[in-house]
C-alpha positions as CSV (number, residue, x, y, z in Angstrom):
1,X,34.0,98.0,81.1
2,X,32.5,96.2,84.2
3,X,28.4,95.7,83.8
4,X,26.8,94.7,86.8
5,X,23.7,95.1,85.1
6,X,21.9,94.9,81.1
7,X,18.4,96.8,80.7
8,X,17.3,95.4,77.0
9,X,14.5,97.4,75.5
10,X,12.5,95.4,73.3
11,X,11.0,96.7,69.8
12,X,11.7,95.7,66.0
13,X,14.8,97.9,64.4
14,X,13.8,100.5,61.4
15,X,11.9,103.9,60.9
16,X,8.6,102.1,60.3
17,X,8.3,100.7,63.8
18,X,10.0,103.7,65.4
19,X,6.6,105.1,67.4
20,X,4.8,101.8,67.5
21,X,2.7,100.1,70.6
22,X,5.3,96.8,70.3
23,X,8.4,99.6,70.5
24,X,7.9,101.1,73.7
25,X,11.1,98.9,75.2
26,X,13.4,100.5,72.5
27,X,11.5,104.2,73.5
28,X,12.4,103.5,77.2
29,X,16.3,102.8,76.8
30,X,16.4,105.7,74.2
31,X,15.4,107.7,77.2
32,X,17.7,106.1,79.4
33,X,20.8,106.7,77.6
34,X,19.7,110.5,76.4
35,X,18.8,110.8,80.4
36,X,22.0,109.3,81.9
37,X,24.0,110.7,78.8
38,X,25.3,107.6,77.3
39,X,27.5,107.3,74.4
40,X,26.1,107.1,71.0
41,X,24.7,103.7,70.3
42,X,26.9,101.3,68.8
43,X,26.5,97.7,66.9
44,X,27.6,95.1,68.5
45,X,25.8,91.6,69.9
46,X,23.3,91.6,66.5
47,X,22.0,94.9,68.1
48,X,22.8,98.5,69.0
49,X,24.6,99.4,72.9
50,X,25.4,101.8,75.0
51,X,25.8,102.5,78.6
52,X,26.8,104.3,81.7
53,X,29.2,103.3,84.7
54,X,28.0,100.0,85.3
55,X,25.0,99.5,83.3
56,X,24.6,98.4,79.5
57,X,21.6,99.2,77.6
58,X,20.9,97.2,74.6
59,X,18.4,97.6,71.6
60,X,18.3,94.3,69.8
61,X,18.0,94.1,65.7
62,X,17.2,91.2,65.0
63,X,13.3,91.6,64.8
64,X,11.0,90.9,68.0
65,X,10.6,87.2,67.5
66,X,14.3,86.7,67.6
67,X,15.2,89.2,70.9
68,X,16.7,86.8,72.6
69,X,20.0,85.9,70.3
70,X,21.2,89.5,70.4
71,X,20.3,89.2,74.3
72,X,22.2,86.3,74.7
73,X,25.7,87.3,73.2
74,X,26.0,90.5,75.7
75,X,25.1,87.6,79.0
76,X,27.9,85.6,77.6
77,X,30.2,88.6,76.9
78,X,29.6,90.1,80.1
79,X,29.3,87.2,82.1
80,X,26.1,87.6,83.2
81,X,23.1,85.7,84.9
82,X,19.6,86.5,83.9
83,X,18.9,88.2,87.2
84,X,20.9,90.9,86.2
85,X,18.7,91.8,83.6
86,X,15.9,93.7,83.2
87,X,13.4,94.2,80.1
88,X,11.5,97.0,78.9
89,X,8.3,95.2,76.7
90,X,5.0,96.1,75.6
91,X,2.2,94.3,77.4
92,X,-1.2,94.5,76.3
93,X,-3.2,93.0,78.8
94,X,-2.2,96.4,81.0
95,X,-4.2,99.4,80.7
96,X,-2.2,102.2,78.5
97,X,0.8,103.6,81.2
98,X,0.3,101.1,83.5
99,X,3.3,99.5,84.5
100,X,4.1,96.1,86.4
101,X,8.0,95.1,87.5
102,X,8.2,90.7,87.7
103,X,10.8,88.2,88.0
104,X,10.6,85.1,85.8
105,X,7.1,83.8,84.5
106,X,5.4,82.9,81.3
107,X,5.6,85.1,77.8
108,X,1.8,85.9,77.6
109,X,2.5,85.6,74.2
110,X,4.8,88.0,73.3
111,X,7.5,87.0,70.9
112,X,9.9,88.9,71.9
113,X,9.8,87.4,75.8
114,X,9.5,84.0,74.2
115,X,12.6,84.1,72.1
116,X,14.6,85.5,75.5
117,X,13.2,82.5,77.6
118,X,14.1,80.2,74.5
119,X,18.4,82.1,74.8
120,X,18.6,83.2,78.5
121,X,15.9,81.4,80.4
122,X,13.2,83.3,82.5
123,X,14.9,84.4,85.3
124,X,15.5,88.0,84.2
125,X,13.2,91.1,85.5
126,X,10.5,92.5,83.0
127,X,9.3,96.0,83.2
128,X,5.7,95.5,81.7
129,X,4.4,98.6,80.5
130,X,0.8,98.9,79.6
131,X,-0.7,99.4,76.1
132,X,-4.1,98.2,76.3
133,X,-5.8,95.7,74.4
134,X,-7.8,96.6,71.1
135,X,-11.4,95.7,71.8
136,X,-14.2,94.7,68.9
137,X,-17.3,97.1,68.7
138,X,-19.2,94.6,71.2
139,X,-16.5,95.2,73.9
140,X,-14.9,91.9,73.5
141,X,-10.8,91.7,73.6
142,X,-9.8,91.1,70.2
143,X,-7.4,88.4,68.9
144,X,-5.2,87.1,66.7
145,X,-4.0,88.9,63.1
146,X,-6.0,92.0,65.1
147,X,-3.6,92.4,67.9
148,X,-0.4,92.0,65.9
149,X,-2.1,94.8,63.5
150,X,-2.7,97.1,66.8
151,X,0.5,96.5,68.2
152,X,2.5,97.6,64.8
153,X,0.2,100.3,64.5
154,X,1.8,103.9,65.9
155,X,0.6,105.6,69.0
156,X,-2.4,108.0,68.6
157,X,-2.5,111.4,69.6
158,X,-4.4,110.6,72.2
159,X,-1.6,108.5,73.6
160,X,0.7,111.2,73.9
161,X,-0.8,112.8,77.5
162,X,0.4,109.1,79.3
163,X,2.4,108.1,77.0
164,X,6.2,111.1,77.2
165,X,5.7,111.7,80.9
166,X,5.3,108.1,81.3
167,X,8.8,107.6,79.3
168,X,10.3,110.5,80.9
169,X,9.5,108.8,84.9
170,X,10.7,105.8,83.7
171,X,14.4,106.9,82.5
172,X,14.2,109.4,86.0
173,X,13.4,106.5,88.1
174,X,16.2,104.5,86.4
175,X,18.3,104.4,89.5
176,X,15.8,102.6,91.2
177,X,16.1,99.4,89.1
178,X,19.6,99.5,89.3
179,X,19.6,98.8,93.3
180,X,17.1,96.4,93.1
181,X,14.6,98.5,95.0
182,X,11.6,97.5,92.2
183,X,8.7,98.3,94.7
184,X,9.8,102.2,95.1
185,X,10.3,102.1,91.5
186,X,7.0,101.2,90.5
187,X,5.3,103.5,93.5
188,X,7.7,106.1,92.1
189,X,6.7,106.5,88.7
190,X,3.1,107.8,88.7
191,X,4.3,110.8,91.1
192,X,6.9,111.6,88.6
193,X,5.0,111.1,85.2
194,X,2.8,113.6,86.8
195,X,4.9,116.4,88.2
């Protein structure tokens, strides 16, 4: 199979993380391969693939903080730059559903981003997707122990009227990424989220 291009979603393996803030990269390339029809997943680079034409999707297992091994087997295999990737991660300095497209750049502290600048460098394309930041009762950002506790934490009901359509627009859109057009992707996504 020829990939011209590996979208990773980032999130920690196992039923007890499934619907969590820090899973919301594994929630976007499950609705990538169920929109594009992909294969069932398979194991292979210390995660799970699948994929479509030219494209690979891959869902790590090795745990957030170590992203970047898995990540780095399917470059090798493949034979690809980080340029031709693109990652799916949580981001909590964005307002829930918001979503941001960059090139390169720091980790903000996420382990997962850190352990694929530590493997692949941080040339590839992140998809930042908004969860919001947990705040104390004074309206001060929390930090710390707290965040890792709010970003393990599932979704709230609440979450669920941004949260599908968001996940939905963002497999739909999918084509997008895969010419490089990441502006219309991004202006794209609120339209369809909403219809």
């Amino acid at each position: 199979m020829s990939v011209s291009r590996l979208l990773i979603g980032l999130g920690n393996p196992g039923d007890d993380y499934a619907r969590t803030r820090h899973n919301i990269g594994f929630m976007a390339v499950d609705e990538i391969a169920a929109h594009y029809c992909c294969p069932s997943w398979k194991k292979k680079f210390r995660g799970l693939i699948t994929g479509a034409d030219a494209f690979l999707l891959l869902k790590p297992q090795t745990f957030m903080n170590l992203s970047g091994e898995s990540a780095v087997e399917a470059l090798r295999f493949y034979q690809l730059e980080p340029e031709n990737v693109v990652v799916f991660h949580d981001d909590i300095d964005l307002l829930p559903g918001q979503v941001k497209i960059k090139q390169g750049g720091g980790s903000g502290g996420h382990n997962g981003l850190k352990s694929l600048d530590a493997c692949i460098g941080s040339d590839y394309w992140r998809v930042r997707i908004g969860v919001g930041r947990p705040m104390t009762e004074q309206g001060c950002p929390v930090k710390g122990d707290a965040v890792v506790n709010y970003v393990l934490n599932p979704f709230t009901k609440a979450d669920k009227s941004w949260l599908d359509p968001l996940v939905h627009a963002l497999a739909e859109e999918t084509d997008l990424l895969l010419k490089n057009e990441f502006q219309k992707y991004l202006a794209r996504l609120p339209k369809r989220a909403a219809s």
